[in-house]
GUFI-621634 format. One record per residue (C-alpha): chain; x, z, y. Coordinates in Angstrom, 2 decimals. Example, Ala and Ser with C-alpha at 12.3 -4.5 7.8 and 13.67 -1.06 7.14 Angstrom:
+------+---------+---------+---------+
! zapa !    east !      up !   north !
+------+---------+---------+---------+
!    A !   12.30 !    7.80 !   -4.50 !
!    A !   13.67 !    7.14 !   -1.06 !
+------+---------+---------+---------+
END
This chain:
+------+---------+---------+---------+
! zapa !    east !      up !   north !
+------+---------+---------+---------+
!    A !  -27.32 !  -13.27 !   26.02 !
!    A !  -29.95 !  -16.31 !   26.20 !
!    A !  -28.58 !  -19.53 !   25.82 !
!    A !  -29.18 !  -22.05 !   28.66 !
!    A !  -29.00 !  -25.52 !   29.95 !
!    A !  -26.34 !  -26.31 !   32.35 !
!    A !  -22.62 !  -27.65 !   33.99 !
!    A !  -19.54 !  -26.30 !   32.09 !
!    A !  -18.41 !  -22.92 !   33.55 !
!    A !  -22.01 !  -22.22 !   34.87 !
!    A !  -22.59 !  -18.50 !   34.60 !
!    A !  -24.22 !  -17.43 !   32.17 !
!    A !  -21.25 !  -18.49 !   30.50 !
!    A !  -22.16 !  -18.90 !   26.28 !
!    A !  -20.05 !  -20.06 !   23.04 !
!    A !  -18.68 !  -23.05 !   24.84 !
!    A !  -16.66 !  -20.88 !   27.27 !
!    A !  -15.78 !  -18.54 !   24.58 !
!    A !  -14.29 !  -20.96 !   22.55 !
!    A !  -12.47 !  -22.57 !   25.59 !
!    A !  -11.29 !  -18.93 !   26.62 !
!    A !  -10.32 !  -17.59 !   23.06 !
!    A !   -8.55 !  -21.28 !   22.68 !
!    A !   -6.54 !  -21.49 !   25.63 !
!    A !   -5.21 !  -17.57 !   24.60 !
!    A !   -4.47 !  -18.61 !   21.25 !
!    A !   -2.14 !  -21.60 !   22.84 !
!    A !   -0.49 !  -19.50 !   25.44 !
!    A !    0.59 !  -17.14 !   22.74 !
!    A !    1.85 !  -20.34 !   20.43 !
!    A !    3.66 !  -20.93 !   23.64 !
!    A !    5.36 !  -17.70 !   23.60 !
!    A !    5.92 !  -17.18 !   20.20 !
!    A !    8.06 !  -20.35 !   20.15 !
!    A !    9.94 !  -19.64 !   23.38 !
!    A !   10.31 !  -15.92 !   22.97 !
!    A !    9.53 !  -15.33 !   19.09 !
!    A !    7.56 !  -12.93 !   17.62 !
!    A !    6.41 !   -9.90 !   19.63 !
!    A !    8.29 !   -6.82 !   19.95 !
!    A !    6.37 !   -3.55 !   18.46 !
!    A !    9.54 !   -1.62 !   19.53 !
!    A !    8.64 !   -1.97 !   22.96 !
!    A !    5.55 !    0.02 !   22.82 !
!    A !    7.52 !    2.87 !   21.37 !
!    A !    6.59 !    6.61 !   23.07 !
!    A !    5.74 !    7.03 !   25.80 !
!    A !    5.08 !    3.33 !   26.67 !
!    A !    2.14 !    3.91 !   24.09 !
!    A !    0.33 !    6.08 !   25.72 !
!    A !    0.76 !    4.38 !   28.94 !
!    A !   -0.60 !    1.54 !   28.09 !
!    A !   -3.31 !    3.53 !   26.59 !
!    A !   -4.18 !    5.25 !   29.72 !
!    A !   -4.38 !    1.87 !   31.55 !
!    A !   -6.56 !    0.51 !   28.96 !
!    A !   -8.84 !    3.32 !   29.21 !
!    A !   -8.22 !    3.45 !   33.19 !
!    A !   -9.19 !   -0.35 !   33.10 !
!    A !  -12.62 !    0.07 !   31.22 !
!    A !  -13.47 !    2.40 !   33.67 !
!    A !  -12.64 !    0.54 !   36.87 !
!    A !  -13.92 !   -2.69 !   35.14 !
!    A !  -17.45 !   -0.43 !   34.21 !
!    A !  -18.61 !   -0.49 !   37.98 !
!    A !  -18.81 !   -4.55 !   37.67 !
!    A !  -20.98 !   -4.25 !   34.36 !
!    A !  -24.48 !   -5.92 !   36.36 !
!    A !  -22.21 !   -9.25 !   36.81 !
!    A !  -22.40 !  -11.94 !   34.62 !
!    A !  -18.55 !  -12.24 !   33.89 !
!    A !  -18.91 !   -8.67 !   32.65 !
!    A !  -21.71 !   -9.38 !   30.82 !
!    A !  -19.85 !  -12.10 !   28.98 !
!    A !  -17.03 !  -10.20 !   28.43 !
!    A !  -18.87 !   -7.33 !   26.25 !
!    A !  -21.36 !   -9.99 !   25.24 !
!    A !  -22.21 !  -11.80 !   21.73 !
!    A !  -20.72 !  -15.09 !   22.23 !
!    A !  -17.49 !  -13.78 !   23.23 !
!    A !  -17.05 !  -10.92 !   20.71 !
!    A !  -18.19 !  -13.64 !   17.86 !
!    A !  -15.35 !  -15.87 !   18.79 !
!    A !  -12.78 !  -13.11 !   19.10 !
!    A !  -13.95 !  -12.41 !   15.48 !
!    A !  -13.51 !  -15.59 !   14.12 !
!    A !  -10.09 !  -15.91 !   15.62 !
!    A !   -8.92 !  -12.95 !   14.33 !
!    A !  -10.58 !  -14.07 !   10.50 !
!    A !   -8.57 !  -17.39 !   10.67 !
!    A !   -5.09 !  -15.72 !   11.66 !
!    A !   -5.98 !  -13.30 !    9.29 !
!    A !   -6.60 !  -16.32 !    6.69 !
!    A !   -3.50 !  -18.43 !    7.58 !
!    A !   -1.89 !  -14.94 !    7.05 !
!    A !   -3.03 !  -14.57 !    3.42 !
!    A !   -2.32 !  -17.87 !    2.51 !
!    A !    1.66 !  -17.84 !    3.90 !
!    A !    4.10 !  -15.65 !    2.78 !
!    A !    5.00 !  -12.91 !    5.01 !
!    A !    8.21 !  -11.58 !    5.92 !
!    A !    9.42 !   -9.05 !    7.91 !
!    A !   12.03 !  -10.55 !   10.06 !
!    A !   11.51 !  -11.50 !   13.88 !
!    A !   13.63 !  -14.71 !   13.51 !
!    A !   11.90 !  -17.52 !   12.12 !
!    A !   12.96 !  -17.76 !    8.39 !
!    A !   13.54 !  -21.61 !    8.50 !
!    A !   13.30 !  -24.30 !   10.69 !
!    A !    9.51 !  -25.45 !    9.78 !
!    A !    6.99 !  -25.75 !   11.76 !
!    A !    5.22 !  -23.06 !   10.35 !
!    A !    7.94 !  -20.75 !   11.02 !
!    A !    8.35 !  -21.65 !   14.42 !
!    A !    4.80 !  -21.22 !   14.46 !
!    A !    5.09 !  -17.63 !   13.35 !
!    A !    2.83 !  -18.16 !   10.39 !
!    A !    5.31 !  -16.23 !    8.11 !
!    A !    5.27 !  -13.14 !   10.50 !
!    A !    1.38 !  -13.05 !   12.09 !
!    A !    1.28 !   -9.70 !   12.22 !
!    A !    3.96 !   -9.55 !   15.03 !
!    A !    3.05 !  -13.20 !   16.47 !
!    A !    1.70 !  -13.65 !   20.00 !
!    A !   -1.57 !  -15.02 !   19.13 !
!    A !   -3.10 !  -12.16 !   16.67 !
!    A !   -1.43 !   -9.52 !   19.76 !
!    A !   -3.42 !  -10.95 !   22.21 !
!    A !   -6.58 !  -11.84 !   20.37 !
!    A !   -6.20 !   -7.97 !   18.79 !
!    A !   -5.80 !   -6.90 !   22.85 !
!    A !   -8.79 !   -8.99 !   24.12 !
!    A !  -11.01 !   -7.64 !   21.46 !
!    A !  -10.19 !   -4.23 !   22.37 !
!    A !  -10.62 !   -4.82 !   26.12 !
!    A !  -14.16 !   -5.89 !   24.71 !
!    A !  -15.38 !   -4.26 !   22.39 !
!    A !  -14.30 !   -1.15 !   24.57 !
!    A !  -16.11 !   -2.86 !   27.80 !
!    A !  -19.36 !   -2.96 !   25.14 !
!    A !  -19.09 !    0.56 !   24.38 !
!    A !  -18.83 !    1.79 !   27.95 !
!    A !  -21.63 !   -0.58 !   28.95 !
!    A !  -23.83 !    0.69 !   26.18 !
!    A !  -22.62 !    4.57 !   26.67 !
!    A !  -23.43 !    4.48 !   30.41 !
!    A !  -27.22 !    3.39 !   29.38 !
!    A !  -27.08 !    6.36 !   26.95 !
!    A !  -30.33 !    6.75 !   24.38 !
!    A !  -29.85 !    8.62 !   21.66 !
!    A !  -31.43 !    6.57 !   19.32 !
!    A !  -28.77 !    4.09 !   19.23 !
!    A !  -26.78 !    6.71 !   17.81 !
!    A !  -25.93 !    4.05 !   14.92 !
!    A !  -24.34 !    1.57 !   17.40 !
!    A !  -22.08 !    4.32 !   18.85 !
!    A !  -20.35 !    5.73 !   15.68 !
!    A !  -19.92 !    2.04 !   14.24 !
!    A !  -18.34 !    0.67 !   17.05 !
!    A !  -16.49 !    3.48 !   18.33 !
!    A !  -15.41 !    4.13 !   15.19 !
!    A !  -14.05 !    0.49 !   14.95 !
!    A !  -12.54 !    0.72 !   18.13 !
!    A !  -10.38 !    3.99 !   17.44 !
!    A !   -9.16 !    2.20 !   14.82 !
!    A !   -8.02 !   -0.85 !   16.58 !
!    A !   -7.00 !    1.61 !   19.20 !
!    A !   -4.30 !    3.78 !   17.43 !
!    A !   -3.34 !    1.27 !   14.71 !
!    A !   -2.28 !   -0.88 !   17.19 !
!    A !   -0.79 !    1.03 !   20.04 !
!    A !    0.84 !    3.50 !   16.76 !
!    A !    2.32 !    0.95 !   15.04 !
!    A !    5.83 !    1.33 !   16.97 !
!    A !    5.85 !    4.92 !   16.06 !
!    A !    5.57 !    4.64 !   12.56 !
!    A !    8.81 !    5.40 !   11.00 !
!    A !    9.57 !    4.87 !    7.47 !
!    A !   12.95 !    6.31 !    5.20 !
!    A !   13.83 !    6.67 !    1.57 !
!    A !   15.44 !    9.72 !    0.49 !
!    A !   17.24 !   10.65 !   -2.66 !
!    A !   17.16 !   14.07 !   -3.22 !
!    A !   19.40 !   15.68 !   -6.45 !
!    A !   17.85 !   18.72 !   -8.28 !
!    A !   19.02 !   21.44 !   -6.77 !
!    A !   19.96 !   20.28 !   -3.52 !
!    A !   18.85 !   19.63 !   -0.08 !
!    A !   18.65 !   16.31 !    1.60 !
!    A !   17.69 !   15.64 !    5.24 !
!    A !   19.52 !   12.31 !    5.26 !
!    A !   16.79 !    9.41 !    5.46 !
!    A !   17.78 !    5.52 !    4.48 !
!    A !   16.00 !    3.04 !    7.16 !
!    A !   14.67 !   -0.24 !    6.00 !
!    A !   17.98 !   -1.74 !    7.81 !
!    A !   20.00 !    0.12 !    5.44 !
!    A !   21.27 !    2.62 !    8.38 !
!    A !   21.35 !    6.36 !    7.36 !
!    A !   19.74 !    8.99 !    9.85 !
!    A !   18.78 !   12.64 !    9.97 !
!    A !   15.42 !   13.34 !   10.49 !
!    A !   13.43 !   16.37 !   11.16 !
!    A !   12.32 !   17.39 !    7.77 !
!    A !   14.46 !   18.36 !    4.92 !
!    A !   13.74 !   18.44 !    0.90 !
!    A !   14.78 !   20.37 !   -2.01 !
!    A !   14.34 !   19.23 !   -5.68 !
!    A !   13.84 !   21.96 !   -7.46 !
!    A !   12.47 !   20.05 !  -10.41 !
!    A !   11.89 !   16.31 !  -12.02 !
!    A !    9.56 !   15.66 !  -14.53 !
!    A !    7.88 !   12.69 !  -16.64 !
!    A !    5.40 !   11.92 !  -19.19 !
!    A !    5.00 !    8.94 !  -20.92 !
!    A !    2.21 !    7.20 !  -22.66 !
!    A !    3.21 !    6.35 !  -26.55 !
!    A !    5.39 !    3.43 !  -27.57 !
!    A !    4.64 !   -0.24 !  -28.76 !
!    A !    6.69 !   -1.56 !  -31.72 !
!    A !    7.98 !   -5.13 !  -31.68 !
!    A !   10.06 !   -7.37 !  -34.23 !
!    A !   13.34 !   -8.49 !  -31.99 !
!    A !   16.22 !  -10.86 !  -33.25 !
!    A !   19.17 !   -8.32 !  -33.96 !
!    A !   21.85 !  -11.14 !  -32.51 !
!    A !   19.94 !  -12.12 !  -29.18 !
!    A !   17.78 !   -9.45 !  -28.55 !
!    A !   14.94 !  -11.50 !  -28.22 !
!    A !   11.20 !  -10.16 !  -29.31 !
!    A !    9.64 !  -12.33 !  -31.20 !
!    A !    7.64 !  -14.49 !  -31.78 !
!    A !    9.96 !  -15.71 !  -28.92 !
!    A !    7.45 !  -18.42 !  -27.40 !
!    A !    4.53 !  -15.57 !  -27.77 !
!    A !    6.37 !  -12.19 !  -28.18 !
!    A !    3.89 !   -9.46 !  -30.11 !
!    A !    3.76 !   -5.88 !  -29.36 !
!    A !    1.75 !   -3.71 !  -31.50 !
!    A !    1.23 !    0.10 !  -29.48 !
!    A !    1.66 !    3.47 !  -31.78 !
!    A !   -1.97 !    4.73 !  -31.85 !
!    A !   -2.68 !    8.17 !  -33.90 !
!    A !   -6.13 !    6.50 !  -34.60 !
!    A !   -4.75 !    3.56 !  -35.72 !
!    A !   -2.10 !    3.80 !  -38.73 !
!    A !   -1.94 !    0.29 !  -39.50 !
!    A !   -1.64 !   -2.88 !  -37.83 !
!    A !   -0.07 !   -6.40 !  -38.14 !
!    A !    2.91 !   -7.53 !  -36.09 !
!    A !    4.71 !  -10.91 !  -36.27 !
!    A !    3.74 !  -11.93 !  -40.03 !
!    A !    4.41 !   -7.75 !  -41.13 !
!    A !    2.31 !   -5.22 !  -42.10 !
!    A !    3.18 !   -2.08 !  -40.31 !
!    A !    1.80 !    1.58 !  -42.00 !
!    A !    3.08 !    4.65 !  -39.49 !
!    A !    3.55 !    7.92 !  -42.11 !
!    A !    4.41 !    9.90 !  -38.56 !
!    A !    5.08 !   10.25 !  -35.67 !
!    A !    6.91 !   12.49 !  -33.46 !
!    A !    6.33 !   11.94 !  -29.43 !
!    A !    9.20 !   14.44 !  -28.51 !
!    A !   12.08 !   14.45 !  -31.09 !
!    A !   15.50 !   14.87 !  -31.82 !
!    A !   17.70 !   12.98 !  -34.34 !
!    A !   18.96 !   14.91 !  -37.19 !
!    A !   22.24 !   14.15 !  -38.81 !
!    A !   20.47 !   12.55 !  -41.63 !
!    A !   19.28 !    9.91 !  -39.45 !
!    A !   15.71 !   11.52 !  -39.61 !
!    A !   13.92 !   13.21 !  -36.69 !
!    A !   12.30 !   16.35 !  -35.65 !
!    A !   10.11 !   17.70 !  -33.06 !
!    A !   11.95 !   19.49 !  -30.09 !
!    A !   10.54 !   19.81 !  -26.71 !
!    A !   13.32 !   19.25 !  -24.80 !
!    A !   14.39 !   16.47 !  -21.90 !
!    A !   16.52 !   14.90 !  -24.29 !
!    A !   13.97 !   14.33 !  -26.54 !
!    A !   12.64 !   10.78 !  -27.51 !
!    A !    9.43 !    9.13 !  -29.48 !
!    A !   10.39 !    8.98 !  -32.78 !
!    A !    8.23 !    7.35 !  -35.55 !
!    A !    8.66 !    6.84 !  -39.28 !
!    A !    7.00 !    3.52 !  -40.39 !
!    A !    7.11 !    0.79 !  -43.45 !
!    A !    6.98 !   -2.63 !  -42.79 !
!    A !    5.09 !   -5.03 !  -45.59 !
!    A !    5.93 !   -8.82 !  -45.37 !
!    A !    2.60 !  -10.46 !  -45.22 !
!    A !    3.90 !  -13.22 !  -47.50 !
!    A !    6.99 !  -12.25 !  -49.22 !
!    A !    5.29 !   -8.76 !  -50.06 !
!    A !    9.43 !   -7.01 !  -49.00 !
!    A !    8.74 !   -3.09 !  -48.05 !
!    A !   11.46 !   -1.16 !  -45.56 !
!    A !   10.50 !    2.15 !  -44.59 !
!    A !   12.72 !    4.49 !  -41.94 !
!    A !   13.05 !    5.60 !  -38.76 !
!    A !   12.53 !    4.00 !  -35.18 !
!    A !   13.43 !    5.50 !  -31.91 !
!    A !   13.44 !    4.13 !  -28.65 !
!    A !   16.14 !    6.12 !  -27.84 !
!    A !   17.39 !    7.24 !  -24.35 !
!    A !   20.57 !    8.54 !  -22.25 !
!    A !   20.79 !   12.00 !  -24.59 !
!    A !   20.36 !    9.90 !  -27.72 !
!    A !   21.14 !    6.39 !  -29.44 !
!    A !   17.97 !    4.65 !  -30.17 !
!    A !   17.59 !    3.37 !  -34.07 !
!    A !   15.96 !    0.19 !  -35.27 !
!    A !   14.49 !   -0.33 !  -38.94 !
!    A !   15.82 !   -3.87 !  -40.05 !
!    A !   14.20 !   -6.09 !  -42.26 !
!    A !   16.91 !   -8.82 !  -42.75 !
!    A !   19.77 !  -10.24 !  -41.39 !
!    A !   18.37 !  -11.70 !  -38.16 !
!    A !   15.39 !   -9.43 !  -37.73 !
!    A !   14.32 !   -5.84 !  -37.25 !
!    A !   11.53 !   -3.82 !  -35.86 !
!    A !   12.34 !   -1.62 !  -33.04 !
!    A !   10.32 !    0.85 !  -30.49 !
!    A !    9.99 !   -0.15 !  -27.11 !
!    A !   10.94 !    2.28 !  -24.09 !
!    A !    7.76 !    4.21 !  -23.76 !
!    A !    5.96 !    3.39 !  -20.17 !
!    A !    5.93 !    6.44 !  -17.58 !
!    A !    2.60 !    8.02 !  -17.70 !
!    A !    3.20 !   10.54 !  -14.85 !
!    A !    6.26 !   11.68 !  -13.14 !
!    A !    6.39 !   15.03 !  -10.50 !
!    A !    8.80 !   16.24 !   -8.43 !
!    A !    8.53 !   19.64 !   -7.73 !
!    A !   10.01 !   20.26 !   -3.92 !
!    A !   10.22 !   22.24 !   -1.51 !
!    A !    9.71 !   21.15 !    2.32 !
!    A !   11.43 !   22.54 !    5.38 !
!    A !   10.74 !   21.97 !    8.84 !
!    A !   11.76 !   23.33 !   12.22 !
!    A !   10.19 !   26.75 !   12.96 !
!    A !    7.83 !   26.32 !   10.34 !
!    A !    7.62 !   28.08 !    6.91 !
!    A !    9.19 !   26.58 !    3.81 !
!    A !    6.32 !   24.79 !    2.24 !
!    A !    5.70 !   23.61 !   -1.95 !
!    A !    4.01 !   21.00 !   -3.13 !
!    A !    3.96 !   19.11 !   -5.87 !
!    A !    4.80 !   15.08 !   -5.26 !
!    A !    3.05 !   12.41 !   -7.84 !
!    A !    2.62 !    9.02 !   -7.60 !
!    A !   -0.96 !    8.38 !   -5.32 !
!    A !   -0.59 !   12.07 !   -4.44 !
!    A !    1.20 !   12.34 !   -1.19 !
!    A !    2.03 !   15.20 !    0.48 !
!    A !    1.62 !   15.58 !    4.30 !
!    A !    3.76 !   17.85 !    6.36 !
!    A !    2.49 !   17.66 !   10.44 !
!    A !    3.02 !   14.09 !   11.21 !
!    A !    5.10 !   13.36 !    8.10 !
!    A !    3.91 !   12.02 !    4.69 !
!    A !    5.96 !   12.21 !    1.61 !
!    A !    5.47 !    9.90 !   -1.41 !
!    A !    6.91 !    9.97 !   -4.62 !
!    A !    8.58 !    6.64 !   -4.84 !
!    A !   11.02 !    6.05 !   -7.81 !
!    A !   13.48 !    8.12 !   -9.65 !
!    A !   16.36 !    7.30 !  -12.19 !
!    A !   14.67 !    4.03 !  -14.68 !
!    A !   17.54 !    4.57 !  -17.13 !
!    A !   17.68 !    8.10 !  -17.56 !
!    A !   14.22 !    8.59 !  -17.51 !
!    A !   12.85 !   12.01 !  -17.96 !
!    A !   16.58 !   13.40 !  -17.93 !
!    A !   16.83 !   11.86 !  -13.83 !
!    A !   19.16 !   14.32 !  -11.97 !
!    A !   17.21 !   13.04 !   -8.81 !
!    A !   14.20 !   11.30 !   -7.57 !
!    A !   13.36 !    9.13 !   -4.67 !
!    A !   10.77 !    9.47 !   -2.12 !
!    A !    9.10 !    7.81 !    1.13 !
!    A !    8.54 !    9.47 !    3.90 !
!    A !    6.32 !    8.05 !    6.45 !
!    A !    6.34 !    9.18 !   10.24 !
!    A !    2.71 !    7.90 !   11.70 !
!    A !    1.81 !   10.75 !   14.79 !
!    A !   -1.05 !    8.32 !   15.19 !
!    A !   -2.60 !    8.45 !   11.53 !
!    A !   -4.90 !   11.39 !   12.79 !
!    A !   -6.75 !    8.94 !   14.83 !
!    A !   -7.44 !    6.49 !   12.77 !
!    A !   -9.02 !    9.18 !   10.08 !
!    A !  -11.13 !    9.75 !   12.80 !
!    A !  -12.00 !    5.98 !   13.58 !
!    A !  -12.78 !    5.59 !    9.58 !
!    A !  -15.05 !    8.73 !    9.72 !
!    A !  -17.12 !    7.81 !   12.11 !
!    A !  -17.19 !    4.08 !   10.94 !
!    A !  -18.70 !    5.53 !    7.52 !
!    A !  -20.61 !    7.70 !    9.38 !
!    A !  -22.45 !    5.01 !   11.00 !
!    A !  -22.54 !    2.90 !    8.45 !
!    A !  -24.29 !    5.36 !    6.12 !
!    A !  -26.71 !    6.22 !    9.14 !
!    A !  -27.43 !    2.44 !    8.96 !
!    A !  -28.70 !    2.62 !    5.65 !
!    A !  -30.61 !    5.44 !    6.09 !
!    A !  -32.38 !    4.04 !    8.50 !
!    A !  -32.81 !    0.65 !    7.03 !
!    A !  -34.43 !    2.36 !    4.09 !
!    A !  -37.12 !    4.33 !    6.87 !
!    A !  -38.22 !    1.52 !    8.08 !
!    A !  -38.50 !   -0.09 !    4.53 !
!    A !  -40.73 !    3.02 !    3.47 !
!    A !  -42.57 !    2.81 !    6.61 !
!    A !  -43.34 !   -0.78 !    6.28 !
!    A !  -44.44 !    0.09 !    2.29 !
+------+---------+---------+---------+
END
């Protein structure tokens, strides 16, 4: 839009109006957010959703057949879109910087609480600078798509791409669900625990049919046998069991490994042998040099576990060296997942590796810390998000468009060579 010379509130309106506009939306929503609070998502549950979606859309079209007038022209223009941008940046900002919670009441009486600073993503200003730039950036799209040339192909994957995603993240979020579930081996839960703490039954049900771990090897460390403390207690040293590395220096001690055994069992002679098992534990036989005294133990460590007592090598009195419970390297719960008139379905759950079942996502979440490998159950998430499908889309196309970008970016660069 070209800049030009004039009164206040002379079309063609510019930056100044934009600002003014964006500014005056930002304070109504201040407004509300102190005399309502923060903005309901629950309101928008189904089918108020997609109602308000089909107005939206039913808007942009109505709105379209005004596109040759100036107020439509600033509405999908530059100035207007840039200022919606940098409004969303700095309540995007002021939300970094503040910590978050997840409660609609303000969590103190400060002004930045009242403010809704510690809850933007539900405050009135980000919902109605998030609904203004999809009223825009939508009013852009159908400007541009009613002037169709396919060489602008670019401009229409980016930005409806980005739109989608606005689109169903937004008017989605009230029907994303989310539950915990404990599930024991060999049992069936369809039981789900709500982030209030309130049980319900949901449409899915799980079976544990299996929970396993691995775990990456031990570290060593010298603790005080009275307190319990690792030490050196201002700068605590671990040193980690490496089969490439025999030797190694911990705490002022010289520490030689003669083997070491990642599953193992405990005889009766206080030694250890290798038995894959899920009451097995690392097991290592070291000695331990004093650096200055030149004292040698040798013996047994263990970190131990629910099936078996750990066992520390001591060096004195107040001191001894002892293995550290070994950090999980993987853990899988094998399950099965049942649905209404659908087949049973198995899948394997790990930690990044989610399984999806229709609108439903299952994560692996936690399992029993103390128990370790030998948990009798295992916890998972499941998320409910009927709108997730959408946004895939939305990213797709975004890439899409931005890889088309560079393609063509690097044409013209070869054309120009």
């Amino acid at each position: 839009m070209n800049q030009r010379s004039g009164r206040f509130w002379q079309y063609p309106w510019c930056y100044k109006e934009s600002v003014a506009v964006v500014s005056g939306i930002i304070v109504v929503g201040f407004i509300l957010q102190i005399t309502t609070m923060a903005f309901d998502f629950s309101l928008l549950k189904y089918p108020v959703n997609l109602i308000l979606g089909f107005l939206v859309l039913l808007f942009l079209f109505i709105f379209s057949f005004w596109r040759n007038r100036d107020f439509y022209k600033w509405f999908s223009g530059i100035s207007f879109s840039v200022t919606l941008i940098t409004a969303l940046l700095l309540l995007a900002l002021i939300m970094g910087l503040t910590p978050q919670t997840d409660s609609h009441l303000p969590s103190n009486a400060s002004l930045h609480s009242i403010l809704g600073f510690d809850r933007m993503v539900s405050s009135w200003p980000l919902v109605l600078i998030y609904f203004l730039t999809i009223l825009s950036l939508g009013a852009l799209i159908v400007r541009r798509i009613i002037a169709f040339q396919i060489k602008d192909y670019t401009f229409y994957l980016i930005h409806i791409g980005l739109w989608l995603i606005l689109f169903a993240s937004g008017l989605g979020a009230a029907d994303r669900e989310r539950y915990l579930m404990r599930v024991y081996e060999g049992e069936v839960e369809w039981r789900g625990l709500t982030d209030k703490n309130e049980i319900k039954e949901l449409p899915v049900a799980i079976e544990l049919n299996d929970f396993y771990m691995e775990v990456y090897p031990p570290s060593l460390a010298i603790i005080d046998r009275n307190t319990g403390i690792i030490q050196p207690e201002n700068k605590p040293e671990f040193f980690a069991i490496d089969a490439q590395r025999p030797e190694g220096k911990l705490a002022g001690w010289t520490i030689l490994f003669e083997k070491y055994i990642h599953q193992a069992v405990r005889n009766s002679d206080s030694s250890y042998h290798e038995v894959h098992m899920p009451g097995s534990s690392p097991a290592a036989k070291i000695t331990a040099i004093n650096s200055i005294t030149a004292a040698e133990y040798s013996g047994w460590v263990c970190s131990g576990n629910v099936a078996q007592l750990y066992m520390t090598l001591n060096l004195d009195t107040n001191y001894c060296i002892a293995m550290m419970r070994p950090e999980p390297k993987r853990f899988v719960s094998d399950i099965h997942v049942y649905r209404k008139d659908k087949e049973v379905e198995h899948a394997l759950l790990e930690v990044n590796k989610p399984y999806r079942a229709g609108a439903w996502i299952i994560y692996q979440h936690s399992y029993d810390e103390v128990a370790g490998n030998l948990s009798n159950y295992s916890e998972m998430e499941l998320v409910y998000d009927p709108w997730l499908p959408f946004v895939y889309t939305g990213i797709f196309l975004l890439a899409a468009g931005a890889l088309c970008l560079i393609w063509a970016g690097n044409k013209r660069k070869e054309a120009r060579i």
